[in-house]
C-alpha angles and dihedrals in degrees: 000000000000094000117141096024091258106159094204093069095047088051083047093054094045080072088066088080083071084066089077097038096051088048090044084050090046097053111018105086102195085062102049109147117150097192095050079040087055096044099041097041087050093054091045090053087052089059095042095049091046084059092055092056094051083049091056093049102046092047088050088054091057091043090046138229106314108044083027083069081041088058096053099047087050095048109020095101096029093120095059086041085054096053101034086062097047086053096045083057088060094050094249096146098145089051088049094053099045086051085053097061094037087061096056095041086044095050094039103040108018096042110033080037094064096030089062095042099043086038085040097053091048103040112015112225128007134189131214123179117296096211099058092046091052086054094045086052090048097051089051089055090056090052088050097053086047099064096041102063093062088052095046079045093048097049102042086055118057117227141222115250111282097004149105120258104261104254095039097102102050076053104056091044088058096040090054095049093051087050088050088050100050086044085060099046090054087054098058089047087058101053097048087050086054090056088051114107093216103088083203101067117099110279091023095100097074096032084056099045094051092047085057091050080049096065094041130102080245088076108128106225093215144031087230096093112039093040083052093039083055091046101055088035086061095049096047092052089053101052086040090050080046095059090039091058098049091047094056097080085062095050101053092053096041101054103008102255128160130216094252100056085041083051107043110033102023120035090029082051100060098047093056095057099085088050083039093068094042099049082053106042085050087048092053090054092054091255095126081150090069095035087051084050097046097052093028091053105053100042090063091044088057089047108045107020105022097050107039090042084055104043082054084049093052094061091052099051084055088247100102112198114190139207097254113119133180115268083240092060092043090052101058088035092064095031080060089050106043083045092048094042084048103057098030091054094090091039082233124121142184146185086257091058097052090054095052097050085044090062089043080061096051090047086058101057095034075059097053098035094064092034109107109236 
């Protein structure tokens, strides 16, 4: 857990100690506390899900470039796929959505934001591939555009008290397929990119950088510990998603708080701090290629792969959670996007821009935070 001497991932690992905790909080009843629940079971989820990412990594290593790119894009977001599905078991849907939203604009605008402006002060200005900016852009649009039509639906046809307008969900079902289908067709783009000799071609940085890790002393010599490493890592984000869930309720009450700014600043916030630290310790190396790959990426893998698949998945579990979003939510969704879109079209960044995305930021959760639930 400690390899290349980096210091971010062993202050990452310190946070384990907050496993136990989380588990003695859970089951000791003579120590039942469901805010220090909350707040331990959320730091042991950053480290956890700072674990599944080094398992990724090291598995793609041992299968090579092309399906190690492949690896990330499939497991990138699966804590956030782990939780989203434990909460939609206890019937939390607006929670999920709204943690839904906090991990795009986290991803687009927190972490690209301080990568650019840590990588920006060190090294000036700093360049990623165009073209896969310009199709990142474009797959967030797309998102965008998906969420919105529900809303526009929803607010052209009246509704009865306390349901949903009569249509939504059909919508949402066939919202949801034609995400998952972009998201495959990216897929398969970036896998022919992959195969492409020119490094500098889209979906070529990750496939580079992990032929590089291949050659190093670093090589695992088996799949055993990193698939095992994965396995333990996934049970322990769903049992910690488990204890985060039941502890909501209680934080609402206790501080006012409302599902959307749980959703979009918190609990989004705590599972982009592992990729946090990534995007800026490859910022402050001069990789903004890989930083822009590490937010970009999985902004457009929430949006095109996590929540579709999870909104399918709703309507299974009995529980049906459609696309329909509050105009709040689609606002900041399309202002991150069009930002984003803006300073990433001449593949080109700066101190300067990562600030700016950073205030945008702010602007969103002052937003949520005063908005009545």
């Amino acid at each position: 857990m400690m390899a290349n001497g980096s210091l971010l991932k062993p202050r990452l690992n310190w946070l384990a100690v907050f496993i136990p905790a989380s588990v003695l909080l859970a089951y000791v009843p003579s120590l039942k506390n469901d805010v220090a629940l909350f707040v331990c079971a959320g730091l042991a989820m950053v480290v956890v899900s700072a674990w599944i990412g080094q398992s990724t990594e090291k598995l793609a290593v041992v299968v090579g470039p092309t399906w190690g790119g492949m690896l990330n894009a499939a497991f990138g977001n699966l804590p956030e796929l782990i939780f989203g599905l434990i909460a939609l078991t206890k019937g939390l849907g607006p929670l999920v959505k709204a943690a839904w939203t906090g991990a795009i604009l986290g991803n687009l605008l927190l972490v690209l934001g301080s990568s650019m402006l840590f990588g920006g002060f060190k090294h000036g200005d700093q360049r990623f591939p165009v073209k896969r900016a310009n199709d990142a852009s474009t797959s967030l649009l797309i998102a965008v555009v998906a969420v919105t039509i529900p809303t526009v639906y929803a607010l052209a046809f009246p509704k009865a008290s306390g349901s949903s307008p009569v249509g939504i969900d059909d919508i949402s079902i066939g919202l949801a397929v034609l995400l998952l289908f972009a998201y495959i067709a990216g897929l398969v783009q970036t896998y022919l990119d992959a195969r492409k000799p020119d490094a500098r071609k889209p979906g070529a940085v990750v496939a580079a950088e992990l032929k590089q890790q291949r050659s190093s002393k670093e090589k695992p010599a088996n799949l055993t510990q990193p698939v095992v490493m994965l396995v333990i890592s996934s049970v322990l984000i769903a049992l910690l998603s488990d204890y985060v869930s039941d502890a909501v309720d209680v934080m609402k009450r206790r501080f006012g708080l409302t599902d959307l700014f749980l959703g979009v600043i918190v609990i989004a916030a705590i599972g982009n701090v592992a990729a946090q630290f990534s995007a800026v310790s490859m910022a402050m190396k001069n990789k903004m290629d890989l930083a822009f790959e590490i937010g970009m990426s999985a902004g457009t893998q929430v949006a095109l792969l996590v929540v579709p698949f999870l909104v399918l998945m709703s309507y299974v579990f009995g529980k049906p959670v459609d696309l329909e979003f509050t105009v709040a939510e689609i606002v900041s969704l399309g202002a991150a996007a069009v930002i984003t879109t803006q300073i990433a079209q001449d593949g080109e960044s700066n101190w300067l821009n990562g600030l700016q995305m950073l205030v945008v930021y702010a602007m969103v959760g002052v937003l949520f935070f005063f908005l009545p639930g």
